[in-house]
C-alpha positions in Angstrom: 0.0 0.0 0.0 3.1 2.6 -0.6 0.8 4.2 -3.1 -1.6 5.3 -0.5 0.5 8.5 1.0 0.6 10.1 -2.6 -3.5 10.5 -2.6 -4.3 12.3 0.7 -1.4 14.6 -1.6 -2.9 14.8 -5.2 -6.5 14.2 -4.6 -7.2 17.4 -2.9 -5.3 19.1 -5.2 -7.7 17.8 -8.0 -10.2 18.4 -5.5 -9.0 22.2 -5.1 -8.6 22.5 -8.6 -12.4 20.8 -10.0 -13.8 23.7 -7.3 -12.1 26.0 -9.3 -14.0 25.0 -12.8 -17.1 24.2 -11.2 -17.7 27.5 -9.6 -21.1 25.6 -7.7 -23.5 28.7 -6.6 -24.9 26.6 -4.1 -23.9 27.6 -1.1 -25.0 24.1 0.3 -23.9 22.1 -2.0 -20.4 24.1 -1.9 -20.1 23.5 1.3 -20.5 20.3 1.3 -17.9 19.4 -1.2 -15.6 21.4 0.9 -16.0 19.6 3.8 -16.1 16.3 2.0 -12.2 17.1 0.2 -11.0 18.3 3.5 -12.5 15.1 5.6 -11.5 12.6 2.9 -8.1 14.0 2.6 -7.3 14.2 6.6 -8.4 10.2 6.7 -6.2 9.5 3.9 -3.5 11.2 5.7 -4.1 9.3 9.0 -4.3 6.0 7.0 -1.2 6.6 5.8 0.3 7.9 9.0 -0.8 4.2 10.2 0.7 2.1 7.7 3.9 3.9 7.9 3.7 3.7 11.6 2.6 -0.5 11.2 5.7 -1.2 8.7 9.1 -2.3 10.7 10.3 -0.6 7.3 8.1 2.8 5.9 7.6 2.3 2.2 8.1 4.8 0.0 6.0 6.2 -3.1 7.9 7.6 -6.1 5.5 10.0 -8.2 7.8 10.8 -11.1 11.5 9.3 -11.5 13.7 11.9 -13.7 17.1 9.5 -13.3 18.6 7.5 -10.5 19.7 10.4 -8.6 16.6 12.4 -9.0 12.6 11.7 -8.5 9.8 13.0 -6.6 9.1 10.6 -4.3 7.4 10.1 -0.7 8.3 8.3 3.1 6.6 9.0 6.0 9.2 9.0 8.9 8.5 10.1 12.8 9.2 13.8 11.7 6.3 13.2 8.9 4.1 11.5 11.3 3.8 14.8 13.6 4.0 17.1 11.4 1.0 15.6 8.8 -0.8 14.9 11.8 -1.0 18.7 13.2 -2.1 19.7 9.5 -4.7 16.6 9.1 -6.0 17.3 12.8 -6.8 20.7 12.5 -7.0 21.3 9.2 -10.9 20.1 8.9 -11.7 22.1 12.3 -10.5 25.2 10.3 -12.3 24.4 7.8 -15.4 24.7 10.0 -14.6 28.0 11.1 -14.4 29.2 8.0 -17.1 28.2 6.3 -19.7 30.4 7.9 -16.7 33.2 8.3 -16.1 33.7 4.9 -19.9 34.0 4.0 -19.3 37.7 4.3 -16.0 37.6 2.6 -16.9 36.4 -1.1 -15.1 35.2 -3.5 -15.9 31.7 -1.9 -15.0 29.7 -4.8 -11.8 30.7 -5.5 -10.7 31.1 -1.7 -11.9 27.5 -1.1 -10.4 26.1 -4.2 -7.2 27.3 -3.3 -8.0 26.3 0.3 -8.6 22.6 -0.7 -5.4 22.7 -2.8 -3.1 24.2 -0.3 -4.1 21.1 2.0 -2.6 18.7 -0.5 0.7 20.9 -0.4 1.3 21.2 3.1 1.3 17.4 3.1 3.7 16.7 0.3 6.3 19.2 2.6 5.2 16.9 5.1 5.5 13.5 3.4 8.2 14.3 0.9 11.0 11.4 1.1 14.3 13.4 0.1 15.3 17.0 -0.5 14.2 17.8 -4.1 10.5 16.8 -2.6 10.6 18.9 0.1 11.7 21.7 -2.3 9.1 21.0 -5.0 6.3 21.3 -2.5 7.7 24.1 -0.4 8.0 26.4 -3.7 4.3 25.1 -4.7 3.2 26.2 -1.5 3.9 29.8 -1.6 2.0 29.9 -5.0 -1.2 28.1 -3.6 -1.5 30.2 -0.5 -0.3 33.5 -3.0 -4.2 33.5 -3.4 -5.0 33.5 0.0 -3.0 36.2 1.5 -4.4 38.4 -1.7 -8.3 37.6 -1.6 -9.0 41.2 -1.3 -7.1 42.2 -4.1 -7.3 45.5 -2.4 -4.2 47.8 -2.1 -3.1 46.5 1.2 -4.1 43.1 -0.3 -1.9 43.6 -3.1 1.2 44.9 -1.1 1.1 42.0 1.1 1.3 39.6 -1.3 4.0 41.1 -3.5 6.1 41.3 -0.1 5.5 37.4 0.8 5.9 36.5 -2.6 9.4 38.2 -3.3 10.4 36.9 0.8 9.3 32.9 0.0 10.8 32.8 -3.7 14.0 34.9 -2.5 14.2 32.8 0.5 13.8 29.4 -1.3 16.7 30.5 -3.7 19.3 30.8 -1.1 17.5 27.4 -0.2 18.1 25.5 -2.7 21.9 26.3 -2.8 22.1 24.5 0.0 19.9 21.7 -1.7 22.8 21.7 -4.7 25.6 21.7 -2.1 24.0 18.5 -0.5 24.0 16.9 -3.5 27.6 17.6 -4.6 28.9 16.6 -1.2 26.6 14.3 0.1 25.8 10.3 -0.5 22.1 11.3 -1.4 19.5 13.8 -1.4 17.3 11.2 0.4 16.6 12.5 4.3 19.0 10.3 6.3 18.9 11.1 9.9 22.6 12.2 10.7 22.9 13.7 7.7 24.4 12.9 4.2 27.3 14.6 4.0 30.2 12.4 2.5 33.4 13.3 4.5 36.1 12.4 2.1 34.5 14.9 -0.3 33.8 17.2 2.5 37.3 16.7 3.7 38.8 20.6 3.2 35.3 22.2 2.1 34.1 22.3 6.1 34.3 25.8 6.3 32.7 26.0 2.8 29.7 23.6 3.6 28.8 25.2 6.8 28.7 29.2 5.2 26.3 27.5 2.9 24.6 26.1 5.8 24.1 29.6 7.0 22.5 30.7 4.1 20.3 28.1 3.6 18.9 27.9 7.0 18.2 31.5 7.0 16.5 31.0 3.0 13.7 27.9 4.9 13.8 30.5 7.8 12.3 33.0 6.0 8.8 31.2 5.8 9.7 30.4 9.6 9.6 34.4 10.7 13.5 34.2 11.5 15.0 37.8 11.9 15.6 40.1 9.6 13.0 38.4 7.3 10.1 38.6 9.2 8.4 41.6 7.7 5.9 39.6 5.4 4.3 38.3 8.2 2.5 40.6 10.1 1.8 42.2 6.4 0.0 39.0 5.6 -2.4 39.7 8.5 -4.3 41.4 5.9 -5.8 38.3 4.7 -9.2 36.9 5.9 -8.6 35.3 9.6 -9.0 31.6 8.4 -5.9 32.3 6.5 -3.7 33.8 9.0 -4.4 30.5 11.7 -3.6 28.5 9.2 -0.4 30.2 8.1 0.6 31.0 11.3 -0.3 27.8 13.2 -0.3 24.9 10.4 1.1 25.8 7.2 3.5 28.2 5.9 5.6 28.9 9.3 5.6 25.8 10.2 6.6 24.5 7.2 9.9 26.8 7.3 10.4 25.3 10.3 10.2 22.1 9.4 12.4 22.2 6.2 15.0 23.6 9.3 14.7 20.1 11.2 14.9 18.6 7.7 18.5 20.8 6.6 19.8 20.6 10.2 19.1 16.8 11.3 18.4 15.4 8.0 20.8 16.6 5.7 24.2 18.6 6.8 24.2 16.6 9.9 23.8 18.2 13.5 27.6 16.5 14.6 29.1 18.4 11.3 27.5 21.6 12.8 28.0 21.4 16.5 30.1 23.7 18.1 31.1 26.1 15.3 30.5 29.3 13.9 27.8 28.0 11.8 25.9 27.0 14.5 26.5 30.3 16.7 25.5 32.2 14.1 22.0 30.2 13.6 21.7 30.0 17.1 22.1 33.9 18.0 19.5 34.7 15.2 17.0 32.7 16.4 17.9 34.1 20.0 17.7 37.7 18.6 14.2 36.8 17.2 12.9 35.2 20.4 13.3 38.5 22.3 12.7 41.3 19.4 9.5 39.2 18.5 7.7 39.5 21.9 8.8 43.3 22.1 7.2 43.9 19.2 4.2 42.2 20.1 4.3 44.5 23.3 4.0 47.7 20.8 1.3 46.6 18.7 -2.1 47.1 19.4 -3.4 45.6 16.4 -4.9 42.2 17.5 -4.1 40.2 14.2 -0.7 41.6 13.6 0.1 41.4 17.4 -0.9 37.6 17.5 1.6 37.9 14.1 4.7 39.1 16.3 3.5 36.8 18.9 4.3 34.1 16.1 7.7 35.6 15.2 8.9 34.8 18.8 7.5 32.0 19.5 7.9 30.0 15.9 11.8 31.1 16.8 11.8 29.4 19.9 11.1 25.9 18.1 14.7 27.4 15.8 16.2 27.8 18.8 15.2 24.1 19.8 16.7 22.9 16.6 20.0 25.1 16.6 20.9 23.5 19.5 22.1 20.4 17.3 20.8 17.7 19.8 18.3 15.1 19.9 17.1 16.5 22.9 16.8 20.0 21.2 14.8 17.9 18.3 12.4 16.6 21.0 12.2 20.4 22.5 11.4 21.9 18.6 8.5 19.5 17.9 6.5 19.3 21.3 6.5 22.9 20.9 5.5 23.0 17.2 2.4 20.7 18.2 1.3 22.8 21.3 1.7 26.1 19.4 0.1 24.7 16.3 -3.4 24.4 18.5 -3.1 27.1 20.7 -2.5 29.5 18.3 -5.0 28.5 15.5 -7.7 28.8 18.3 -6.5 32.2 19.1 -6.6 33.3 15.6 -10.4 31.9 15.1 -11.0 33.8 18.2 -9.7 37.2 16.9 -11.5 36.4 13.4 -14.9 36.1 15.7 -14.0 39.4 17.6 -13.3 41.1 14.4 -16.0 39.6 12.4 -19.4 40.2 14.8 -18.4 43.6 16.6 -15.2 45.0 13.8 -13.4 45.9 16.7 -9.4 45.3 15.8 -7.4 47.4 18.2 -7.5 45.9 21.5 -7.9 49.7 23.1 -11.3 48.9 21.8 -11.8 45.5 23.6 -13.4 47.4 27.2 -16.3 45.1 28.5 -16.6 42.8 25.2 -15.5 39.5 27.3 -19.0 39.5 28.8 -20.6 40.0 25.5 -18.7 37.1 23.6 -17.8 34.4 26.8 -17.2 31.6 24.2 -14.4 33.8 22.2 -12.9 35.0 25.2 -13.2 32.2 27.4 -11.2 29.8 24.6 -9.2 32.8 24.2 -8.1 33.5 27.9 -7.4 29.7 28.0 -5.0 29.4 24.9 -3.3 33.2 26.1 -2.8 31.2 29.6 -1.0 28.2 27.1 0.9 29.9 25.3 2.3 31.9 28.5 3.2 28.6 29.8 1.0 28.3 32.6 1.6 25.0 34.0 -0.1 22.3 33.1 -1.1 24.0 29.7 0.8 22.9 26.6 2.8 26.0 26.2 4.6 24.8 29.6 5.7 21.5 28.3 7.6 22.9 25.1 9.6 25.2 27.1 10.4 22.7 29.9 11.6 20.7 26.7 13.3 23.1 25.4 15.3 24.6 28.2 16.1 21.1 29.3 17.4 20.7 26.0 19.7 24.2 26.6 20.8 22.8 29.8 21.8 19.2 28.3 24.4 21.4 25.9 26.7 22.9 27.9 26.7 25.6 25.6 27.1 29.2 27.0 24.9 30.8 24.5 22.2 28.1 25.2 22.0 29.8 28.6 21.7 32.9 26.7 18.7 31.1 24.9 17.0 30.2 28.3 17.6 34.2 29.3 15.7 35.2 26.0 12.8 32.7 26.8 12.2 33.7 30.4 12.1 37.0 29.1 10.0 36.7 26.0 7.5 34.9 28.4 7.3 37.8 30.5 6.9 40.0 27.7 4.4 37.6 26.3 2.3 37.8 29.7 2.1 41.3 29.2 0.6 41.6 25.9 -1.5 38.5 26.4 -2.9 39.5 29.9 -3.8 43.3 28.2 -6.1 42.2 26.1 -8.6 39.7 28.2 -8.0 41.8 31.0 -9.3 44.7 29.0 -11.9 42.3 28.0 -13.2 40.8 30.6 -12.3 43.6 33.5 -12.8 47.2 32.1 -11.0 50.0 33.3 -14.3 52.6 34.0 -17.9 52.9 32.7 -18.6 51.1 29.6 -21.5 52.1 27.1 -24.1 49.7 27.4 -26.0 50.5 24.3 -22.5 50.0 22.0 -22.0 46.7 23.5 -25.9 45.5 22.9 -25.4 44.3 19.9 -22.2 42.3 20.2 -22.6 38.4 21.0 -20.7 35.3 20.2 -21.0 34.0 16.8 -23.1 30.9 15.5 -22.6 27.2 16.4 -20.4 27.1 13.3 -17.8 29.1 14.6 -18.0 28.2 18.2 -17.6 24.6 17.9 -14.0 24.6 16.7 -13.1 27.2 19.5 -14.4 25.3 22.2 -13.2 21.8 20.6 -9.3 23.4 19.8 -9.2 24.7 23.3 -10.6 21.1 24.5 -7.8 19.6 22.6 -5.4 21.9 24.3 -6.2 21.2 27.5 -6.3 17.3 26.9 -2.8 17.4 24.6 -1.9 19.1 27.9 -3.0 16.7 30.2 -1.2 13.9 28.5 1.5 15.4 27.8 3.6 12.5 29.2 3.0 9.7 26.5 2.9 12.7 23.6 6.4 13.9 24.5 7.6 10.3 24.9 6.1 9.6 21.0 8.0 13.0 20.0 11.1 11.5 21.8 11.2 8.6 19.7 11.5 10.7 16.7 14.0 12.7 18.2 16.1 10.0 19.0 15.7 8.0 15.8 13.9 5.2 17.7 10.7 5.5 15.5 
């Protein structure tokens, strides 16, 4: 059954595509092929999750073979199996949300088209066997989510997705020099945990190899929010709210991060990187990030683009993980990718509710609204407590992971690390706690009559709220056998 991981891939693409040329007018019966392409697709992905995860050896799917050296092909290892099932998970519950959002949005057709597609993309970064995959899929997915950021087509619209596009396409350039450097240096462009680097035709190019290492992870980090190339993503806030959870919380950051753990793990090797300047360097970005991420948040009282800084720390926290070049720091990266994933989906839904049924968007504007909208704000005080770190909330465990990851390397700019998270969490209590404070306790007499008409949205919209915050609290609650799962990939024992 190795052919069964390339359909949850192609078939919503097709999917995504026939929405596109039916252009159905229906709003039922649209609405039910959408939810039918994004529910077959996430079983197909968990079927294949489950025959990869049932085979001593995964089998592997080649969709086109150019030569010997190069095909597009598909394997779905431990770092596959978390990362497709965050996107299958939440994907559908998104989905949800955003049918009933969008119905004042328009343009439904062509946003869910591209929607549907987009799911078949994230997948093949997921799923993708060897380097050349991975690249294929990560350059596909800026064009299918192009559309996305720029549903508007306004000015602002426009802008934004000029500046992602020339950020992702730039990024993936400097990329895939690292992709060509792999391949003249290395035994394969196949993802072989320890990397593939040949050492007799490394042997004198180390200093070489590792500058290119610098520029490439800084080309995947781009899509990851690493500093200085973070600037498309609060810019991208423009898009409808469905689109921002899902690039912040499920697709496009993650998927920069995920290439990382790819190029760092998977292809130059973290014992060629360990302890030089290459790794400083990587390290001390992603440091930089951490801190100048939550500042900014701080600053901005813009609810979508401060939940976008928010993202720029905390997406460099899991680069921080993975700079540190150990398995431990592996394990660190992806407990906090999956605990970020839901908590911050749910607080973008939230926001998209907030914005949607009162068009309030500066949180100066939030005085009394908490008692008005309990669903949105309860889910949302509860996934602002997470992603603090709140013990025994989600956001708790990746830290712990990844601080015990800092400690286990010796490394004095580690330490630096664990400074720049205790401070980033402060910071991130601070501009967390502002806005359901405001919310929930206002600061003097608030107008009755402008709050009479504000109220939480329909079933629709609440469902997935309350169920991702559920989620939360139960991914919390067992966090014990999840991390051990996630410490089997980190390890290589999956």
């Amino acid at each position: 059954m190795y052919w069964l991981q390339a359909l949850p891939i192609l078939i919503p693409v097709v999917l995504g595509l026939g929405l596109l040329i039916l252009q159905p007018q229906s709003r039922k019966v649209r609405n039910c092929y959408i939810m039918a392409s994004v529910l077959l697709t996430a079983a197909l992905s968990f079927a294949s999750i489950a025959v990869a995860a049932a085979a001593d050896v995964a089998p592997a799917c080649t969709l086109v073979r150019f030569s010997s050296e190069f095909s597009i092909s598909l394997r779905i290892d431990g770092a596959s199996m978390v990362y497709g099932s965050i996107v299958s998970a939440l994907w559908p519950l998104i989905t949800l949300y955003s049918l009933d959002y969008m119905t004042h949005e328009g343009q439904e057709n062509r946003f869910f088209g591209f929607w549907i597609a987009s799911f078949g993309v994230v997948l093949g970064v997921a799923f993708a066997e060897d380097f050349l995959t991975l690249y294929l899929f990560y350059e596909l997915l800026t064009l299918a989510t192009l559309p996305l950021v720029m549903h508007f087509m306004d000015e602002k619209a426009r802008y934004a997705g000029r500046k992602y596009l020339v950020y992702s396409l730039s990024g993936a350039a400097f990329a895939f020099i690292g992709i060509v450097f792999l391949l003249n240096y290395g035994t394969t462009l196949d993802f072989t945990y320890g990397g593939v680097l040949d050492m007799v035709k490394a042997a004198g190019n180390e200093p070489t190899l590792r500058a290119v290492f610098v520029l490439a992870f800084f080309g995947f980090g781009v899509k990851a929010a690493i500093f200085p190339f973070y600037g498309w993503l609060p810019d991208a806030s423009v898009a409808p709210t469905p689109v921002s959870a899902l690039l912040h919380a499920v697709a496009v950051v993650k998927a920069g991060a995920f290439a990382v753990l790819r190029l760092i793990y998977f292809g130059f090797g973290a014992d060629f990187l360990r302890g030089t300047t290459a790794q400083t360097v990587v390290m001390t970005a992603a440091i930089v990030t951490i801190v100048y991420g939550a500042a900014r948040a701080l600053r901005t009282p813009h609810l979508k683009r401060r939940l976008a800084f928010s993202t720029v720390s905390n997406l460099s926290y899991i680069l921080f993980s993975l700079t540190l070049m150990l398995p431990a720091g592996l394990t660190g990266a992806l407990t906090h990718m999956v605990y970020h994933a839901v908590v911050k989906i749910t607080m973008f839904c939230c926001a998209g509710a907030i914005i949607q049924k009162c068009g309030r968007e500066y949180i100066y504007e939030f005085e009394g609204i908490g008692r008005r909208m309990p669903v949105v704000f309860g889910t949302f005080t509860v996934s602002a407590f997470a992603l603090i770190g709140l013990p025994p909330l989600g956001g708790f465990a990746g830290k712990w992971m990844i601080c015990s990851a800092a400690v286990l390397s010796a490394d004095p700019l580690a330490y630096v690390g664990i400074g720049a998270l205790i401070l980033s969490t402060l910071l991130t209590t601070l501009y967390m706690m502002t806005i359901f404070v405001r919310a929930w306790f206002p600061v003097g007499a608030v107008d009755a009559e402008a709050l009479a008409d504000i109220h939480d949205p329909g079933k629709a919209m609440t469902i997935p709220l309350v169920v991702l915050a559920a989620a939360g609290i139960v991914l919390a609650l067992v966090s014990n056998p999840l991390i051990a799962f996630l410490q089997a990939v980190g390890f290589n024992t999956l």
